[in-house]
C-alpha positions as CSV (number, residue, x, y, z in Angstrom):
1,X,-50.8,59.6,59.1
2,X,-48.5,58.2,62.2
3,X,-45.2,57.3,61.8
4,X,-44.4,53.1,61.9
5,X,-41.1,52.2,62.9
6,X,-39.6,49.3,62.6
7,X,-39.8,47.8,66.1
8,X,-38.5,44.6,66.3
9,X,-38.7,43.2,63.0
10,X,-35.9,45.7,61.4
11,X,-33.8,44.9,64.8
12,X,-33.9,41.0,64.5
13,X,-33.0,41.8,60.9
14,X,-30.4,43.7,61.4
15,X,-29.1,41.5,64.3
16,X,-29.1,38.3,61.3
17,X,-26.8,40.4,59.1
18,X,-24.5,41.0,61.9
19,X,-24.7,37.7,63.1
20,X,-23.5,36.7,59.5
21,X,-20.7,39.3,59.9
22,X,-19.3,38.1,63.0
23,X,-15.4,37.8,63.0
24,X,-14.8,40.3,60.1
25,X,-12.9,42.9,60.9
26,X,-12.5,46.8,61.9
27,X,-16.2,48.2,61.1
28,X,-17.3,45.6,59.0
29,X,-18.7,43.0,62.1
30,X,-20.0,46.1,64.2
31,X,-21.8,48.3,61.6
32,X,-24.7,47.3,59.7
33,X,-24.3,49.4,56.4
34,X,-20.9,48.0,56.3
35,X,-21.6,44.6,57.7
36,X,-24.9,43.9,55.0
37,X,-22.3,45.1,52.1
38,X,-19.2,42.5,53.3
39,X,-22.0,39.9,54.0
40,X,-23.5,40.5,50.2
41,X,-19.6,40.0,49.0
42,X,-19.2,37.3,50.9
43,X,-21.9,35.0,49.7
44,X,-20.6,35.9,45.6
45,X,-16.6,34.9,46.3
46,X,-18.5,32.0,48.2
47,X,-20.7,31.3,45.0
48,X,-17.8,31.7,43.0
49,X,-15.7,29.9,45.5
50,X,-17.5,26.7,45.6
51,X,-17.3,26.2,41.8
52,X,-13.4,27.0,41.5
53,X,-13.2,24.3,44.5
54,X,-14.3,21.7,42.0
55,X,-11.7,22.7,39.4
56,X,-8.8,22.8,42.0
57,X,-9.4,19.2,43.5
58,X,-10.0,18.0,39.5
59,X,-6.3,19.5,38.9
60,X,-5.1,18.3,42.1
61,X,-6.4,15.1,41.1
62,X,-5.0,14.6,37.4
63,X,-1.3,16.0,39.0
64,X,-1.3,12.8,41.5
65,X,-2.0,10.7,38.5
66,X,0.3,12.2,36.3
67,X,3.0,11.6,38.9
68,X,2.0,8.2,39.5
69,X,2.0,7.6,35.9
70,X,5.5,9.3,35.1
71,X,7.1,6.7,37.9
72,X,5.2,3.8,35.8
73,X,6.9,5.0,32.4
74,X,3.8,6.7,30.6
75,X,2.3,10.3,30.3
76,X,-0.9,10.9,31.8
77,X,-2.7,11.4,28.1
78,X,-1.6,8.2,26.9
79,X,-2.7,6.2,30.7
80,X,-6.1,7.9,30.3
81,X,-6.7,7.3,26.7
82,X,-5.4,3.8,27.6
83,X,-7.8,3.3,30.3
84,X,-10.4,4.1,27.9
85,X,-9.9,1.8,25.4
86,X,-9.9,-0.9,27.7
87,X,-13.0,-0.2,28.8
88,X,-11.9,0.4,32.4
89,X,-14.3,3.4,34.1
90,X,-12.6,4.8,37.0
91,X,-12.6,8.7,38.0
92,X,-9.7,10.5,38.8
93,X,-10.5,10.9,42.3
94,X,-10.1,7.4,42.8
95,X,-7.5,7.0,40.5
96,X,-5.0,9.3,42.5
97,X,-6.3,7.7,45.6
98,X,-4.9,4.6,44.7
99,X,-1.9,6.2,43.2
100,X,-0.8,7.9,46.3
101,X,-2.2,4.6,49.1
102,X,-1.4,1.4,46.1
103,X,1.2,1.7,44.2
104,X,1.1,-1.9,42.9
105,X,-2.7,-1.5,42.2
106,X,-2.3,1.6,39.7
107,X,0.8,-0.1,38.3
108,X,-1.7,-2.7,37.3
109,X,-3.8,-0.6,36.0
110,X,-1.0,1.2,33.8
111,X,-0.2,-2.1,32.5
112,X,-3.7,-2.6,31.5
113,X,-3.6,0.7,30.0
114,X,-0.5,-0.2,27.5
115,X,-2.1,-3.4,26.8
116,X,-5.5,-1.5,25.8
117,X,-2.8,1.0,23.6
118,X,-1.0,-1.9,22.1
119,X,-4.2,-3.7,21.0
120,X,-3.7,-6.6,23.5
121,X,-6.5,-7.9,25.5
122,X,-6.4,-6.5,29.0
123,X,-5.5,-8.8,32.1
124,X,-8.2,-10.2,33.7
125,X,-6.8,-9.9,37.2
126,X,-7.8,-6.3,38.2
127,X,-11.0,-6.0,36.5
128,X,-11.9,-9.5,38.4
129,X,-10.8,-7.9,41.3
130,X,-13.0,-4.7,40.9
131,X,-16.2,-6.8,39.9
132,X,-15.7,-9.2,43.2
133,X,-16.1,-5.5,45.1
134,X,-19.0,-4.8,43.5
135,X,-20.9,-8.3,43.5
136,X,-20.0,-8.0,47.0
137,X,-22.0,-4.8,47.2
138,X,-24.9,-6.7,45.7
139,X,-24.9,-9.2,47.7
140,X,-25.3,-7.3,50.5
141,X,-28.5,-5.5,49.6
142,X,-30.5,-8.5,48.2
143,X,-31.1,-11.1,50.6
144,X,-30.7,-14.9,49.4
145,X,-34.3,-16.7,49.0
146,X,-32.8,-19.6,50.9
147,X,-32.5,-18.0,54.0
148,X,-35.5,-16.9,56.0
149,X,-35.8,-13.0,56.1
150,X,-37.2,-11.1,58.2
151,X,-39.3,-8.3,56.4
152,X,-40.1,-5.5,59.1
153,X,-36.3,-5.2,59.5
154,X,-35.8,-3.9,56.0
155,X,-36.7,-0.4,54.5
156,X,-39.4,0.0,52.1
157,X,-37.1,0.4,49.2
158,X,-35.5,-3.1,50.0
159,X,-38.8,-4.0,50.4
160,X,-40.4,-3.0,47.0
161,X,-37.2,-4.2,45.1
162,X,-37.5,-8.1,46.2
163,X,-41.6,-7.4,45.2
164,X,-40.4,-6.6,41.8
165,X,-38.1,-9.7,41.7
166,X,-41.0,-12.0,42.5
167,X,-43.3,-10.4,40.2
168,X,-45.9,-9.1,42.5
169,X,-48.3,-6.6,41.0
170,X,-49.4,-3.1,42.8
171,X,-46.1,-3.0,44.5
172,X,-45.2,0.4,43.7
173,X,-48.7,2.0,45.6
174,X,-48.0,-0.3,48.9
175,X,-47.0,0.3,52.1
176,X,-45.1,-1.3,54.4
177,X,-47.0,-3.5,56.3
178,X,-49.0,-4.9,52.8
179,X,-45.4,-5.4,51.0
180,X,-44.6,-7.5,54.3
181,X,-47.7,-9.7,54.3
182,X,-47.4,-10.0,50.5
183,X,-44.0,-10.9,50.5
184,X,-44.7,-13.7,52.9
């Protein structure tokens, strides 16, 4: 039987791998037995990498709090446990950006926190505040009945969500152009 070499399917292969290993150094980016094994490492420590990311901005997160919290007179534990009770659902990514950008905002939310701890009613000025943002949010993707809309403009999503409103059937199996003429 003849011999098959690879041709050019094991050099484009090998050519990817090397590719991949551009910028290592010594042997490692002009090699392919060494290049393929760095290459192999490289894509576990990035595995591994991408989970340990999440647990380092999670810390780095809960330190900004904590200082914020230790300039407001209370230990992180007790602001988040205080948060908590008042029924007040904010992640700590948020929470240490406004820590770091409002200081008066996450003072007010420290208070609310004490409150919650004490067994007093939170404020209603901050949680007012935060549901304002988000009926703004609402308001912006449901379009008022009053005012004529123009249907082609929105997406089909939009589009199937104000059929469901006004309760016309067969909405979820139509397209575009029959949600527009049903709508109107």
């Amino acid at each position: 039987m003849t011999r098959v070499k690879g041709g050019s399917v094991a050099k484009n292969r090998r050519r990817k791998v090397l590719k991949q290993a551009k910028g290592y150094f010594g042997s490692k980016h002009r090699l392919f037995k060494t290049a393929q094994e760095q290459v192999f490492h490289s894509g576990k420590y990035a595995y591994r990498d991408r989970k340990n990311n999440k647990r380092n901005f999670r810390k780095l997160w809960i330190t900004r709090i904590n200082a914020g919290c230790r300039a407001n007179d209370i230990s992180y534990s007790k602001f988040i446990d205080g948060l908590n009770k008042a029924g007040i659902e904010v992640n700590r990514k948020m929470l240490s950006e406004v820590a770091i950008d409002n200081p008066t905002l996450f003072a007010s939310y420290v208070q609310m926190a004490k409150d919650a701890i004490d067994g007093k009613a939170p404020k209603k000025e901050v949680a007012t505040e935060t549901k304002a943002v988000k009926e703004e949010k609402t308001e912006k993707k449901a379009p008022k009945a009053e005012e004529k809309v123009d249907y082609s403009k929105l997406t089909v999503a939009e589009l199937k969500e104000i059929a469901k409103e006004k309760g016309i059937e067969g909405y979820t199996s139509m397209k575009k152009a029959e949600l527009v003429d049903a709508l109107k």
